[in-house]
MARBA-3410 file (N, C-alpha, C, O; in Angstrom, 1 decimal):
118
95.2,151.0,117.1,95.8,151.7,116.0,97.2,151.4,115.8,97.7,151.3,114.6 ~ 98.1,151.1,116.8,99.5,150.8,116.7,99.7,149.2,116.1,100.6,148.7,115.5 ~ 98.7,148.6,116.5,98.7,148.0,116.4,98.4,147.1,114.4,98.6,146.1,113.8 ~ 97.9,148.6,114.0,97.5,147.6,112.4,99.0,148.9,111.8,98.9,148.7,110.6 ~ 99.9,149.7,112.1,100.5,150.4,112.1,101.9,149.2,111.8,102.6,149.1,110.8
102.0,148.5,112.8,102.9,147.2,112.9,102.5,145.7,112.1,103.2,144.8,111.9 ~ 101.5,145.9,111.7,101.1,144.7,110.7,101.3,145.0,109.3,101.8,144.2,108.5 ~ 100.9,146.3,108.8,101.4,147.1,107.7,102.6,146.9,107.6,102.9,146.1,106.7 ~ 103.7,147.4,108.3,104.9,147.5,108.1,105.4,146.0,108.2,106.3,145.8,107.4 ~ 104.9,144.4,109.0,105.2,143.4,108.4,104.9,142.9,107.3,105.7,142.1,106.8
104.1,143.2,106.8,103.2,142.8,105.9,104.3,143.5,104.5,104.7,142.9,103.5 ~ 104.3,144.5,104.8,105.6,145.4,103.6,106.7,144.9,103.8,107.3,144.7,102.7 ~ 107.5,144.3,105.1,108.9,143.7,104.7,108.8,142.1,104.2,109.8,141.5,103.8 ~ 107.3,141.6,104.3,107.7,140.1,103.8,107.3,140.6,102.2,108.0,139.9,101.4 ~ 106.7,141.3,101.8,106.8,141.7,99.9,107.7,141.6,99.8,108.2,140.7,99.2
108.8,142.9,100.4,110.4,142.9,100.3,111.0,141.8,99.7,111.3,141.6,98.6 ~ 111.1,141.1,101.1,111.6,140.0,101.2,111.1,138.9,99.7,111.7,138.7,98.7 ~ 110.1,138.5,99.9,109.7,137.8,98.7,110.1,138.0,97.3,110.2,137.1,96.4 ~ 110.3,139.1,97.1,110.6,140.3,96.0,111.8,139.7,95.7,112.1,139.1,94.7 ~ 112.9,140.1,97.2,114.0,139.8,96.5,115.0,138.2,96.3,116.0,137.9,95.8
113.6,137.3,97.2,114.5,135.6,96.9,113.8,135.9,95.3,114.4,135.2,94.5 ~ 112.9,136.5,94.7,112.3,135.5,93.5,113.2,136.7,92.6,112.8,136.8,91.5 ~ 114.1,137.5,92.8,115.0,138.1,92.2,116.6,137.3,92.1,117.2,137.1,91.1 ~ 116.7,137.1,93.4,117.6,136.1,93.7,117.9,135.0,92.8,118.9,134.9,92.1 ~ 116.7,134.2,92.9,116.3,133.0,92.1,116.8,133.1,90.5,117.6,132.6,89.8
115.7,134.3,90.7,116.1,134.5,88.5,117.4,134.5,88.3,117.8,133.5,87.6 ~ 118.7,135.5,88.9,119.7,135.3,88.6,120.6,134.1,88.9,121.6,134.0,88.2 ~ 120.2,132.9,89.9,120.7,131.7,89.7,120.4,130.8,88.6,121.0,129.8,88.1 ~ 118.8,131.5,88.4,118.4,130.7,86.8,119.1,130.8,85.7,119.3,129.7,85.1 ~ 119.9,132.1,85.4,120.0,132.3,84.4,121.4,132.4,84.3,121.9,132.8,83.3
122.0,132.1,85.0,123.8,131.5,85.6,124.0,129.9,84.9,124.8,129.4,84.2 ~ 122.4,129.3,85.7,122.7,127.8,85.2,122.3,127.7,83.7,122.7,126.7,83.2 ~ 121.6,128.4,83.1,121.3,128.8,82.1,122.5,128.8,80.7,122.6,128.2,79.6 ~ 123.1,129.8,81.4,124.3,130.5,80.5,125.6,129.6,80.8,126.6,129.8,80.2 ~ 125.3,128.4,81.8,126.7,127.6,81.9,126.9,126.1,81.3,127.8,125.2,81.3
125.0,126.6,80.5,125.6,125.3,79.5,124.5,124.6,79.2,123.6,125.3,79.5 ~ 124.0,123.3,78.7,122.7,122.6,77.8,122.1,122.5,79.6,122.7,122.6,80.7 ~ 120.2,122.3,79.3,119.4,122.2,80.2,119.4,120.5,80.5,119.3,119.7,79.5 ~ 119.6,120.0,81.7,119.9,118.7,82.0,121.1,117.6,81.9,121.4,116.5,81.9 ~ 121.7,119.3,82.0,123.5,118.5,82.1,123.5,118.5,83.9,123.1,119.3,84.6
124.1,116.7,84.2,124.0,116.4,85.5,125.9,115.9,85.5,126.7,116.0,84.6 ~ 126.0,115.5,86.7,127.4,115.3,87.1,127.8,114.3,86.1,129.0,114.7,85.8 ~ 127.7,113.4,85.5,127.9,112.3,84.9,128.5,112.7,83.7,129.6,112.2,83.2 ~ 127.6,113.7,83.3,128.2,114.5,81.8,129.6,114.8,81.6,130.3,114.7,80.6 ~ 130.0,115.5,83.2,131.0,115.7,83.5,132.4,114.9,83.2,133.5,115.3,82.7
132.0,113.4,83.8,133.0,112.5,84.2,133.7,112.2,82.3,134.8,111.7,82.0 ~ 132.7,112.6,81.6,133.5,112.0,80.0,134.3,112.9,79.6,134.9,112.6,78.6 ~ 134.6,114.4,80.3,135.2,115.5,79.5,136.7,114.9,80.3,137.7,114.9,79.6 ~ 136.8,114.4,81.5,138.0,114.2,82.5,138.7,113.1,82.1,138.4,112.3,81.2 ~ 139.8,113.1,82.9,140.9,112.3,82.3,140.7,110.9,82.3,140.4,110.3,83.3
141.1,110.3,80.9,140.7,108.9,80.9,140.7,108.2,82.0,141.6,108.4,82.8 ~ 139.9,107.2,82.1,139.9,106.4,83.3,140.9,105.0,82.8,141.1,104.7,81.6 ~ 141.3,104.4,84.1,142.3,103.1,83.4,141.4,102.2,84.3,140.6,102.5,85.2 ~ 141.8,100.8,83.8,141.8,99.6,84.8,142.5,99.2,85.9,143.7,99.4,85.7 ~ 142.2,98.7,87.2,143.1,98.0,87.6,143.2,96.9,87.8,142.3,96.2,88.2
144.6,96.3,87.4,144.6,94.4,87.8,144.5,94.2,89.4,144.6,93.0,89.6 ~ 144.4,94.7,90.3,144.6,94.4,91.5,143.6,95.6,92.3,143.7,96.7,91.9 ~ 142.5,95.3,93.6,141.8,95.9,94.5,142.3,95.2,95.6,142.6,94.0,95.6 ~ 142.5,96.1,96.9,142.5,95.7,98.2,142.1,96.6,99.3,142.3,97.8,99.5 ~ 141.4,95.6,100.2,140.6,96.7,101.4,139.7,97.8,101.0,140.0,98.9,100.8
138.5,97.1,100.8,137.8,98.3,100.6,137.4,99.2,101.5,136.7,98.8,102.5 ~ 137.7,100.1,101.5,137.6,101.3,102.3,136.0,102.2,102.5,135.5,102.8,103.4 ~ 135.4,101.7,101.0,134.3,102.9,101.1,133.2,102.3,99.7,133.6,101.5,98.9 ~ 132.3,102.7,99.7,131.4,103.0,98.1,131.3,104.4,97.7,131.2,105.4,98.4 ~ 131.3,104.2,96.4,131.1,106.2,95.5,129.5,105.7,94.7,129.8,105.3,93.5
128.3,105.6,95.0,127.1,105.3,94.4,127.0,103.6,94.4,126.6,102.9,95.3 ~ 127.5,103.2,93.3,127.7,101.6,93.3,129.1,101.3,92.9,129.1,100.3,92.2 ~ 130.0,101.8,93.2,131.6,101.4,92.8,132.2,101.1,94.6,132.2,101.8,95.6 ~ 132.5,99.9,94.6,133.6,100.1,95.8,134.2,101.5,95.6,133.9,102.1,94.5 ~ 135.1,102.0,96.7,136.1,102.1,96.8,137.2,101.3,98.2,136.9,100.8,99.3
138.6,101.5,97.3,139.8,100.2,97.7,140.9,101.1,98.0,141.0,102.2,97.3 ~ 141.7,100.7,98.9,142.6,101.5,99.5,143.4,101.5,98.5,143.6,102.4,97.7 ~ 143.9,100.4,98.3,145.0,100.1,97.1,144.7,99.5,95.7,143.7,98.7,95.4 ~ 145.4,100.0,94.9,144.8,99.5,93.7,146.4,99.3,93.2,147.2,100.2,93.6 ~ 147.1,97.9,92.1,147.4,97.6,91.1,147.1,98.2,89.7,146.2,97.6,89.0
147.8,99.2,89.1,147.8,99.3,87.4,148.9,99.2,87.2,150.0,99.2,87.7 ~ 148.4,99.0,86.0,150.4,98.6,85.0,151.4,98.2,86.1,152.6,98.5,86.0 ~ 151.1,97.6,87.0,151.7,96.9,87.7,152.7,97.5,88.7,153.8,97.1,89.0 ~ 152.2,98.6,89.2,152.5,99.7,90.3,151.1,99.8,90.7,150.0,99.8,90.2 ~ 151.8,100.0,92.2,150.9,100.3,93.5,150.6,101.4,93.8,151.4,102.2,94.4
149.1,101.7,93.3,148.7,103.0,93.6,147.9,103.1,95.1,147.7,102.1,95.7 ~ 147.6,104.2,95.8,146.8,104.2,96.9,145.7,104.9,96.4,145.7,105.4,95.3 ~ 144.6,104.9,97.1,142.8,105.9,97.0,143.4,107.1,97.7,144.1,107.1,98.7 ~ 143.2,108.5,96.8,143.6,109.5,97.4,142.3,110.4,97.2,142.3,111.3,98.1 ~ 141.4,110.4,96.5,140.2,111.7,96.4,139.0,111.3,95.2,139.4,110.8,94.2
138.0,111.5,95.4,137.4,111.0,94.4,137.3,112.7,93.3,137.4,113.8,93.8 ~ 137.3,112.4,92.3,137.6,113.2,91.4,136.3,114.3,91.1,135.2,113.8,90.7 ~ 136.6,115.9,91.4,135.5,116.5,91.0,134.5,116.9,90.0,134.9,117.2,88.9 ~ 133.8,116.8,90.2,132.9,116.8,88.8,132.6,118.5,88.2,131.7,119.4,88.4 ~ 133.9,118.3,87.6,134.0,119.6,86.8,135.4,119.3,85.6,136.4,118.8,86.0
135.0,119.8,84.3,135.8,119.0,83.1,137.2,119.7,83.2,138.0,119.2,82.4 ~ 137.6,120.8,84.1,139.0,121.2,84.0,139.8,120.5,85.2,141.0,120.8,85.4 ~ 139.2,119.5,86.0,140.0,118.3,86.5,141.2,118.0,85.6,141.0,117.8,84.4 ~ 142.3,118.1,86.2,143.7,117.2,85.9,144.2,116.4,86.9,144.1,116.6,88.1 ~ 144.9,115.4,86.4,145.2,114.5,87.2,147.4,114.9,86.8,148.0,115.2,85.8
147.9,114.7,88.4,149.3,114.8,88.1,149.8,113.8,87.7,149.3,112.8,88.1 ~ 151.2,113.7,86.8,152.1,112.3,86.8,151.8,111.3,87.5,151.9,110.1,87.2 ~ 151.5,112.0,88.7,151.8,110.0,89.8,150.1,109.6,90.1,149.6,108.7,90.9 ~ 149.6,110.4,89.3,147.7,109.8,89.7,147.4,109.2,88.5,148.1,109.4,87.5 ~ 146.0,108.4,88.6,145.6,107.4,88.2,144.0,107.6,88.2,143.8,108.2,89.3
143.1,107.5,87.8,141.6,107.7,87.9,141.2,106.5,87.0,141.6,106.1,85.9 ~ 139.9,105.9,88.3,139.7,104.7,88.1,137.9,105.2,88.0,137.4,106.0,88.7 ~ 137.1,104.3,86.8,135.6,104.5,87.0,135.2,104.4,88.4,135.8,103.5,88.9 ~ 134.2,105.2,89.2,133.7,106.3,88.2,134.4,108.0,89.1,133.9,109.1,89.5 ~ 135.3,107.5,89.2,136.2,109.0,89.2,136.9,109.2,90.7,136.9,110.1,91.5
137.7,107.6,90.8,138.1,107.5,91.9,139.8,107.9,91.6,140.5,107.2,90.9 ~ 140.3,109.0,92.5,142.0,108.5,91.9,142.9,108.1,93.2,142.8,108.0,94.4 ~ 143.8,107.8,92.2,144.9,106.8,93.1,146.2,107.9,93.1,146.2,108.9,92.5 ~ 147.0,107.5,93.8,148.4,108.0,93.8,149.2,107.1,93.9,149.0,106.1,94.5 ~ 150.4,107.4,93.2,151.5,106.3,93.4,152.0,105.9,94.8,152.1,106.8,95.6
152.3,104.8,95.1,152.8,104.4,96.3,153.7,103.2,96.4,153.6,102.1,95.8 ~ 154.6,103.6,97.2,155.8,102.9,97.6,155.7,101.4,97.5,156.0,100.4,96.7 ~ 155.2,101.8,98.8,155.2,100.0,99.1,153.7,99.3,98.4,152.8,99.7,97.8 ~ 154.2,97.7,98.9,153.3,96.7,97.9,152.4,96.7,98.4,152.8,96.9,99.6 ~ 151.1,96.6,98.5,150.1,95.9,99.1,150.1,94.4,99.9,150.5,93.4,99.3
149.6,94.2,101.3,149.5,92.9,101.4,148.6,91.9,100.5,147.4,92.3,100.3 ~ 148.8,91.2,100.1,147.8,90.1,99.5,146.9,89.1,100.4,147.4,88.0,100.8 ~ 145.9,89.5,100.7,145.0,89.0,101.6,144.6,87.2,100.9,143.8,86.5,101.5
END
């Protein structure tokens, strides 16, 4: 008898439980819902943020972000930037005076010295 006494009562905390992820759920549904069109992915993102530039000059790649190198150093407008953060994917991203954001949302910072030329 104690024993179907204790199966009852599991049996009642996994409803609970069940009850409250598919409660849970709903209100993450409806967060993503309210934060904007159905099938907005990171990408969407990257067009609200700050223009991207070119660079005349890559060196040492350091890393890949999907299919983009990333380069320690980068050349624009003919200052030496460095790779400091890949840029978040959210459209109130700003970039300060001395940054630089290169496709697909890599930024740079100004830096001193020149790069070696390999």
């Amino acid at each position: 008898m104690d024993l179907l006494w204790i199966e009852l009562i599991l049996w009642a905390a996994m409803l609970v439980l069940l009850w409250a992820m598919k409660d849970g759920l709903g209100r993450i549904e409806s967060e993503i819902q309210a934060s904007g069109p159905a099938g907005r992915n990171l990408r969407s993102n990257w067009a609200e943020a700050p223009a991207f530039v070119q660079a005349t000059d890559l060196e040492e790649q350091i890393g890949i972000l999907g299919d983009a190198p990333i380069y320690r150093y980068a050349v624009i407008n003919g200052e030496c930037y460095q790779f400091d953060h890949v840029l978040p994917a959210r459209p109130s991203a700003v970039l300060r005076a001395d940054q630089r954001c290169i496709a697909p949302g890599l930024v740079y910072v100004r830096y001193e010295r020149q790069p070696v030329s390999a």
